[in-house]
KEMI-468859 format. One line per 8 residues: number of its first residue (from 1); their letters; for each residue x, z, y of N, C-alpha, C, CB. Coordinates in steps of 0.2 Angstrom, whole numbers. Last residue first. Glycine has a CB too. Example, Ala and Ser with C-alpha at 12.3 -4.5 7.8 and 13.67 -1.06 7.14 Angstrom:
BEGIN
2	SA	64/35/-11/68/36/-5/64/39/0/70/29/-3; 66/39/-28/62/39/-22/66/39/-16/57/45/-22
This chain:
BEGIN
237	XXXXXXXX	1508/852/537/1505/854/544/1510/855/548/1501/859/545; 1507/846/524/1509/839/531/1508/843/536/1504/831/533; 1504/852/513/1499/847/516/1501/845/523/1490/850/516; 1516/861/510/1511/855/507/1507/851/508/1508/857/504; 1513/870/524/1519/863/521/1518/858/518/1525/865/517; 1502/876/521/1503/872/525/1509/867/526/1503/874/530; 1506/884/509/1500/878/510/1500/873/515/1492/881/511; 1514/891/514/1519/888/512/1512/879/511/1523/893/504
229	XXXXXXXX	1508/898/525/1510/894/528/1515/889/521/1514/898/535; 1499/904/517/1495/900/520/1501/897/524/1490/904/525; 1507/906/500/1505/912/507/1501/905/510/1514/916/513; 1511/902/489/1514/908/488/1508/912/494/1523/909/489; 1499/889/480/1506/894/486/1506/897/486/1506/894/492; 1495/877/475/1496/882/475/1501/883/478/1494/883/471; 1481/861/473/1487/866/475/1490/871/475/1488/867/477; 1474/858/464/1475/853/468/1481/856/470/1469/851/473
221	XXXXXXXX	1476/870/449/1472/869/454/1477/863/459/1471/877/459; 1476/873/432/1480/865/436/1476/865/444/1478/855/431; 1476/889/431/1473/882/431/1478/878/435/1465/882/434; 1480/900/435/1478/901/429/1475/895/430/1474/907/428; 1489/908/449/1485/902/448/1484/902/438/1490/894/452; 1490/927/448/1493/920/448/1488/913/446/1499/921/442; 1483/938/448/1491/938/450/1493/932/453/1495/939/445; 1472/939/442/1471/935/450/1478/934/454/1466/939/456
213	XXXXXXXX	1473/956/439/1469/950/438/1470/945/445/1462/951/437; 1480/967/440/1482/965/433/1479/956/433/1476/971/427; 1491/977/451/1484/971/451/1485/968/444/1485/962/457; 1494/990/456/1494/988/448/1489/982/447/1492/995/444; 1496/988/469/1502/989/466/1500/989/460/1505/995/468; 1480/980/475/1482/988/474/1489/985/469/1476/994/470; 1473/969/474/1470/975/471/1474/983/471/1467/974/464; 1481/961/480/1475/963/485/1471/968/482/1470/956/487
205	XXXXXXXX	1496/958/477/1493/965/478/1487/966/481/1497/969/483; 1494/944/477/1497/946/470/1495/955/474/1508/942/467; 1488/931/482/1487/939/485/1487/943/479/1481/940/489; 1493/914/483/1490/919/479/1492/927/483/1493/918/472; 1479/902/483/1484/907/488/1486/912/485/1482/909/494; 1474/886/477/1475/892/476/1481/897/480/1477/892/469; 1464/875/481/1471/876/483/1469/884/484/1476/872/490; 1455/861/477/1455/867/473/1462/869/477/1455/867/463
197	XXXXXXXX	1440/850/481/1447/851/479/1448/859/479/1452/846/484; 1423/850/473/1429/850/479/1435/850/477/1428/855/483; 1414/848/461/1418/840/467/1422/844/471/1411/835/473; 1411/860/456/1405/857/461/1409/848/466/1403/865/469; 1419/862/449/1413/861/447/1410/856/449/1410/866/448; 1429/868/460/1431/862/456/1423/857/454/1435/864/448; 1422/879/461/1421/874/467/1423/867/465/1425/876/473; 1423/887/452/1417/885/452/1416/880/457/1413/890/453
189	XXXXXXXX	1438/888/451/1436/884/445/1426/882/446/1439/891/435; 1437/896/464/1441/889/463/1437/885/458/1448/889/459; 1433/908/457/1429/904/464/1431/897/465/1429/906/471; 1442/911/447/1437/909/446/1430/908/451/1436/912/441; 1453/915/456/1454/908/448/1445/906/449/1457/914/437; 1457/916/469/1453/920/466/1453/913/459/1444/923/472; 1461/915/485/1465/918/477/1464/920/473/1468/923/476; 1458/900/491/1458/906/487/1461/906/483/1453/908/485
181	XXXXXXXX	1449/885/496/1455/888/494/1453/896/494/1461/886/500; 1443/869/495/1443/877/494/1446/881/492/1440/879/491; 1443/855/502/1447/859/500/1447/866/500/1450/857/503; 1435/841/502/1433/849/508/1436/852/501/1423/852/510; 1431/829/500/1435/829/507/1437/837/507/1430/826/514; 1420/831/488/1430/827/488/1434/827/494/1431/817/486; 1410/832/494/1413/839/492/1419/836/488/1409/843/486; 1409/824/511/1408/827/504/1412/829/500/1405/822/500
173	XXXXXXXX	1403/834/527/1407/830/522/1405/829/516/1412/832/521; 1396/838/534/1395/833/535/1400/830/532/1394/831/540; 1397/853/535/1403/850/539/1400/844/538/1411/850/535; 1385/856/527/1383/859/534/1390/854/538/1384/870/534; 1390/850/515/1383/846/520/1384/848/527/1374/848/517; 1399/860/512/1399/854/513/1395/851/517/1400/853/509; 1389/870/510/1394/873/517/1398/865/517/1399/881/516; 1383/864/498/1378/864/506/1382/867/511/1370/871/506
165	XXXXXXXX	1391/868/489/1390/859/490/1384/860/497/1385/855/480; 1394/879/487/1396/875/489/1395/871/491/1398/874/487; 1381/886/484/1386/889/490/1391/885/492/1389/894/488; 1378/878/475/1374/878/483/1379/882/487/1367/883/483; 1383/886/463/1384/878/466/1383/877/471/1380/874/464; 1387/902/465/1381/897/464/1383/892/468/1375/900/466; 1396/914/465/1399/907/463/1392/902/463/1403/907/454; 1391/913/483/1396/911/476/1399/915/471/1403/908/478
157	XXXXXXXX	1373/915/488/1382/919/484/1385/916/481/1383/927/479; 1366/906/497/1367/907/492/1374/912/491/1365/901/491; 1362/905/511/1358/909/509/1359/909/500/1352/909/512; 1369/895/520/1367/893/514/1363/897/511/1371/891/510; 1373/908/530/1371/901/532/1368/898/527/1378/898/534; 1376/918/522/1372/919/526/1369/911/528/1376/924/533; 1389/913/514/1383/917/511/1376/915/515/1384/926/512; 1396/902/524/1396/906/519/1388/907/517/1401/911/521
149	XXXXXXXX	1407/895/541/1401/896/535/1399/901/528/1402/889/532; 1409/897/557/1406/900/551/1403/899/546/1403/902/552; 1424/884/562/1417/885/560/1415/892/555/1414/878/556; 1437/886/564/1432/881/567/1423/881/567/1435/873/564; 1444/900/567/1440/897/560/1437/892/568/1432/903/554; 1459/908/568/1453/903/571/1453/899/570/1453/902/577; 1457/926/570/1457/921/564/1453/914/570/1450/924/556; 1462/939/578/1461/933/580/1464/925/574/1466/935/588
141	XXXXXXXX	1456/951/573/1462/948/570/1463/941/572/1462/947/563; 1443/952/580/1448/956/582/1455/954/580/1447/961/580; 1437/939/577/1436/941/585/1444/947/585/1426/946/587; 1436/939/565/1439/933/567/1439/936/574/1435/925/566; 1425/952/563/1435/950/560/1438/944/564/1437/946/550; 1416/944/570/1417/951/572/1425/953/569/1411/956/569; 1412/936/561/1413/934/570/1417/939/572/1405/934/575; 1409/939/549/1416/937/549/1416/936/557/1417/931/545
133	XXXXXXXX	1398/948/553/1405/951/550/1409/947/552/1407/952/543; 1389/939/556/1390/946/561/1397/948/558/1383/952/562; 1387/932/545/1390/928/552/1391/934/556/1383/921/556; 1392/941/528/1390/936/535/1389/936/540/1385/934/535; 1402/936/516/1402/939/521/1397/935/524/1408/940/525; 1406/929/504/1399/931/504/1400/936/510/1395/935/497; 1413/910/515/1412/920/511/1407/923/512/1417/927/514; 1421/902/521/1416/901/515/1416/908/509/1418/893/511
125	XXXXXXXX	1425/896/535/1424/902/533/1422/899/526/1419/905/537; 1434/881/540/1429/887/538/1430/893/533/1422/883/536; 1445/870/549/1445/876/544/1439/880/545/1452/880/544; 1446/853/550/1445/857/550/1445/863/544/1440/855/552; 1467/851/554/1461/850/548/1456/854/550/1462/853/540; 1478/852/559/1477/845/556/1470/845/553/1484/842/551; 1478/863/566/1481/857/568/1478/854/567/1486/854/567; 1474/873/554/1469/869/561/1472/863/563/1468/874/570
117	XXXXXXXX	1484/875/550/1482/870/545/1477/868/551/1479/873/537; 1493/884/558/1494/877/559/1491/873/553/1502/875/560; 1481/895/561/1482/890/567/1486/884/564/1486/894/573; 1483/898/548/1478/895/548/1479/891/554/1472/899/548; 1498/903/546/1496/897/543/1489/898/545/1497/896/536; 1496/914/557/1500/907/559/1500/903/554/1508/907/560; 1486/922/553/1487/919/558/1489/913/559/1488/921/561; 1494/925/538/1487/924/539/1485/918/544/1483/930/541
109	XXXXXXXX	1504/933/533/1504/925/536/1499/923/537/1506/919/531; 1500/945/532/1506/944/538/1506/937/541/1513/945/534; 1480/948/531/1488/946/528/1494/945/533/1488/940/525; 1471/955/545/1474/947/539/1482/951/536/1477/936/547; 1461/969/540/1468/968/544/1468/960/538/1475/977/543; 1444/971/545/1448/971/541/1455/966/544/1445/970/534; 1431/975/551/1438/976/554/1444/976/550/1437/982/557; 1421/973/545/1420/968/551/1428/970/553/1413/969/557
101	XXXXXXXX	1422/983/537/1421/977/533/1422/971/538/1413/977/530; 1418/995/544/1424/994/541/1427/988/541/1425/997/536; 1402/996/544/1409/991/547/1413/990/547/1409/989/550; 1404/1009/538/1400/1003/534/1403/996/539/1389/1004/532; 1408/1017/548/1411/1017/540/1411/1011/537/1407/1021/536; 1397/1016/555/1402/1013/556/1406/1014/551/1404/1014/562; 1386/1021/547/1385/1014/550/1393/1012/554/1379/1014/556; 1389/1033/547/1388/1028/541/1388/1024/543/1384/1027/536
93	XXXXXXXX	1388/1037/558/1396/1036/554/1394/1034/549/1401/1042/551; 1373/1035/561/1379/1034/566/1386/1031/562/1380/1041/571; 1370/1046/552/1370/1040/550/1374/1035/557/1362/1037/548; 1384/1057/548/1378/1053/554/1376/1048/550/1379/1050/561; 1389/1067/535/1389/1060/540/1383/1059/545/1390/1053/536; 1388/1076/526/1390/1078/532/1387/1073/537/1397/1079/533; 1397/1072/512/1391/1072/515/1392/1075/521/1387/1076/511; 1403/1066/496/1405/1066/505/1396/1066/508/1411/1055/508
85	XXXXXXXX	1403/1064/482/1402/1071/484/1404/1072/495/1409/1076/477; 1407/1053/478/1412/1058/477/1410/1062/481/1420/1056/477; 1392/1047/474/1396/1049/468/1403/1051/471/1397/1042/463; 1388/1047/488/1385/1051/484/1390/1052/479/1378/1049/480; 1396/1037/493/1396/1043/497/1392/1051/488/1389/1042/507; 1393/1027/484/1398/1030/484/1400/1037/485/1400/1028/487; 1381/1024/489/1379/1026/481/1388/1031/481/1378/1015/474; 1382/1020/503/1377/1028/499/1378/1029/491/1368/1026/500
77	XXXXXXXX	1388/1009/501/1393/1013/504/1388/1020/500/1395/1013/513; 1377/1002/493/1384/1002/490/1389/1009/493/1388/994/493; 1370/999/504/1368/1000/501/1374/1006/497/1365/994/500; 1380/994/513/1376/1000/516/1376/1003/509/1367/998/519; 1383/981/508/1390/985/508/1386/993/509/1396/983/515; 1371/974/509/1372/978/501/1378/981/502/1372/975/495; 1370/974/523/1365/976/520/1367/979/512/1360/970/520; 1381/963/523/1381/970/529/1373/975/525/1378/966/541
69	XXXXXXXX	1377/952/518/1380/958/515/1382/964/517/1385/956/514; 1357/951/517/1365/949/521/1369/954/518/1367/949/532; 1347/946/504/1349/949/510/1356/949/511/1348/956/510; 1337/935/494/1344/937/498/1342/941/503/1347/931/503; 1327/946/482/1328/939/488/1334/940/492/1321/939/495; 1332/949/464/1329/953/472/1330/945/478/1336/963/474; 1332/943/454/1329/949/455/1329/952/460/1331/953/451; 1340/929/455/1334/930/455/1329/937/456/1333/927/449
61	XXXXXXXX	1353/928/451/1348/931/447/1342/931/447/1349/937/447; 1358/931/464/1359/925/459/1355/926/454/1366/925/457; 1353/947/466/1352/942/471/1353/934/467/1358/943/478; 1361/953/457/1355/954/457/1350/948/460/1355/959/460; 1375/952/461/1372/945/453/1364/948/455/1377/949/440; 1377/959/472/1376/951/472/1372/948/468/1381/946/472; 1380/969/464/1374/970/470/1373/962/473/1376/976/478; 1391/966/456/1384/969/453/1381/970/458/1383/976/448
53	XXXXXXXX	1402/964/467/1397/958/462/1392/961/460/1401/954/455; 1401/976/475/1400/972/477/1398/966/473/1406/972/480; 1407/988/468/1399/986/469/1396/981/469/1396/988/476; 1421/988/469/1417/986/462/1412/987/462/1419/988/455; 1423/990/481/1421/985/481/1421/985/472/1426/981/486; 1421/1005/481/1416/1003/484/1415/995/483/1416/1005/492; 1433/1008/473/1427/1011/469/1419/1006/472/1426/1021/472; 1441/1007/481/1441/1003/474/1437/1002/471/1444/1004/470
45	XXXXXXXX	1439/1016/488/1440/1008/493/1437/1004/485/1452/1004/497; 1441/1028/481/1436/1024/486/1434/1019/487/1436/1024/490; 1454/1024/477/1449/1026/472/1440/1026/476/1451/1034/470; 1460/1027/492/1462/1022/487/1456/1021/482/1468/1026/483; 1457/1039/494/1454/1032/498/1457/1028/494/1455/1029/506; 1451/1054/490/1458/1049/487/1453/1043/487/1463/1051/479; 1450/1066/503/1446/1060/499/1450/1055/493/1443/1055/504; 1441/1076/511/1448/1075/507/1445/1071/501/1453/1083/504
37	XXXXXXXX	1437/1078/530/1437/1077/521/1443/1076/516/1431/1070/519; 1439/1079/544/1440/1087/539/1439/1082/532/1432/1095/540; 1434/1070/551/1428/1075/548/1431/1081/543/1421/1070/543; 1445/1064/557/1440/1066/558/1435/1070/557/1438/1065/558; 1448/1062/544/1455/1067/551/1449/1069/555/1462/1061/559; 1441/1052/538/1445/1059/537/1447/1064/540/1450/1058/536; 1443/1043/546/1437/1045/545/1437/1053/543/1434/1040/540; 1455/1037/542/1453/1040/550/1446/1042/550/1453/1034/557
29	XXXXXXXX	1455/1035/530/1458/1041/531/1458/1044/538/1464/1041/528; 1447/1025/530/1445/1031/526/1448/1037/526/1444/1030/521; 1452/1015/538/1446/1017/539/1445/1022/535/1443/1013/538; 1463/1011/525/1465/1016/532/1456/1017/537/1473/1010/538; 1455/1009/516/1458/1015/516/1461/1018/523/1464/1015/512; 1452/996/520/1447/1003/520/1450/1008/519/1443/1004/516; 1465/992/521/1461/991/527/1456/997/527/1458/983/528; 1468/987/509/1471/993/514/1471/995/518/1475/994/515
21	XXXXXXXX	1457/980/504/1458/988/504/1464/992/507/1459/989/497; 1459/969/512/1453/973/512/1453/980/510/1450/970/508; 1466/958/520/1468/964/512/1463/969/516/1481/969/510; 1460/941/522/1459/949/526/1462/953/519/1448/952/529; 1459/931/514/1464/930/523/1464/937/526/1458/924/532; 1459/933/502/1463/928/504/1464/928/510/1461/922/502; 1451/946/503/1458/946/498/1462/940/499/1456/946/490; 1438/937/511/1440/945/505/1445/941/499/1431/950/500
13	XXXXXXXX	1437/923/512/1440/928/514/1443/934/514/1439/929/517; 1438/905/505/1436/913/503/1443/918/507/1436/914/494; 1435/894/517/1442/898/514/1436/903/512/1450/902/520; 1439/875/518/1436/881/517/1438/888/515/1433/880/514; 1444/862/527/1448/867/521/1443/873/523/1458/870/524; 1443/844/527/1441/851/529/1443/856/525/1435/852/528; 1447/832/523/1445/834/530/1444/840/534/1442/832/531; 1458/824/511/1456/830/515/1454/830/522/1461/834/515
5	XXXXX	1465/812/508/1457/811/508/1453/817/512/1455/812/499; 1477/812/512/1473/811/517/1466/808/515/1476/806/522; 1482/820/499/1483/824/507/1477/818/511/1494/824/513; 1474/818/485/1477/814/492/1476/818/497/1474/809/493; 1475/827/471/1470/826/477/1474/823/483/1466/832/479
């Protein structure tokens, strides 16, 4: 793919610009101190985001109408709370528990490679987060996205074609200009699909010290890097 065909760089954000789980863990153990509980957050955190695709595929599926993700993390956090036995809470603390999700910590390289791929490119959002989350991460980790796109906006979940090829329309590009990046093999290989270009980041710990999946690029992707600033070398920033 030609550095100056590129106009736009789209990012999946759980696990490519925010480490999500060490972020809930630490949310879970200030939660903790708090309320007296004894919890192994680890196994939590792990436990809440293997909700996350089986409460989407419902939605892709057809079996239930979109709702925002702030809606099935809720959902998700109560199935949790139930299955390790945590009770007590307000709903008040469930509700801020459950925005943990809007306060997740970037990666080390996060900042400084996005601020210098902005230089030269627009950069979006493109996560089944929506617009009140990622506003609310970008606001505290000072992420700075040129634009919100994702879930909410297109009202489709990736991997669904649409997710793609409409957060293109929304830039006014076409899906040969608009560069989808992640650490994820198989949100890549669905964007390929769809015409876009493919640059793989990789976030070899985002499941924790025993990651088995998503270690490493697994396809001829347009690109790949170790971090956001080595991407940015590659492409001239």
């Amino acid at each position: 793919m030609p550095d100056n065909q590129i106009k736009a760089l789209i990012f999946d954000v759980f696990g490519t610009v925010v480490d999500w789980r060490s972020s809930i863990i630490r949310e879970g153990e200030a939660l903790a101190a708090r309320k007296g509980l004894d919890v192994d957050w680890a196994a939590f955190a792990d436990g809440w985001r293997s909700l996350y695709d089986p409460a989407m595929a419902r939605i892709r599926d057809g079996d239930r109408d979109f709702v925002k993700l702030d809606v099935l993390h809720r959902e998700n956090l109560l199935e949790m709370l139930d299955r390790t036995g945590i009770t007590g809470l307000t709903e008040a603390e469930i509700d801020d528990f459950n925005y943990a999700w809007h306060r997740l910590d970037p990666w080390p390289d996060t900042v400084a490679g996005l601020t210098r791929l902005k230089s030269k490119f627009i950069i979006a959002t493109q996560s089944n987060g929506n617009i009140a989350l990622m506003v609310n991460m970008a606001k505290r980790a000072g992420l700075p996205w040129d634009a919100i796109l994702g879930a909410e906006v297109v009202g489709h979940y990736k991997p669904v074609p649409a997710a793609y090829t409409e957060a293109c329309d929304r830039l006014g590009l076409p899906p040969e200009q608009v560069l989808m990046t992640a650490a994820h093999n198989g949100d890549l290989l669905a964007a390929r699909a769809c015409g876009l270009g493919t640059a793989f980041v990789s976030r070899p710990t985002e499941y924790g010290p025993n990651q088995t999946k998503d270690v490493r690029a697994e396809h001829d992707f347009d690109y790949i890097a170790d971090d956001f600033e080595q991407l940015a070398d590659q492409l001239g920033c």
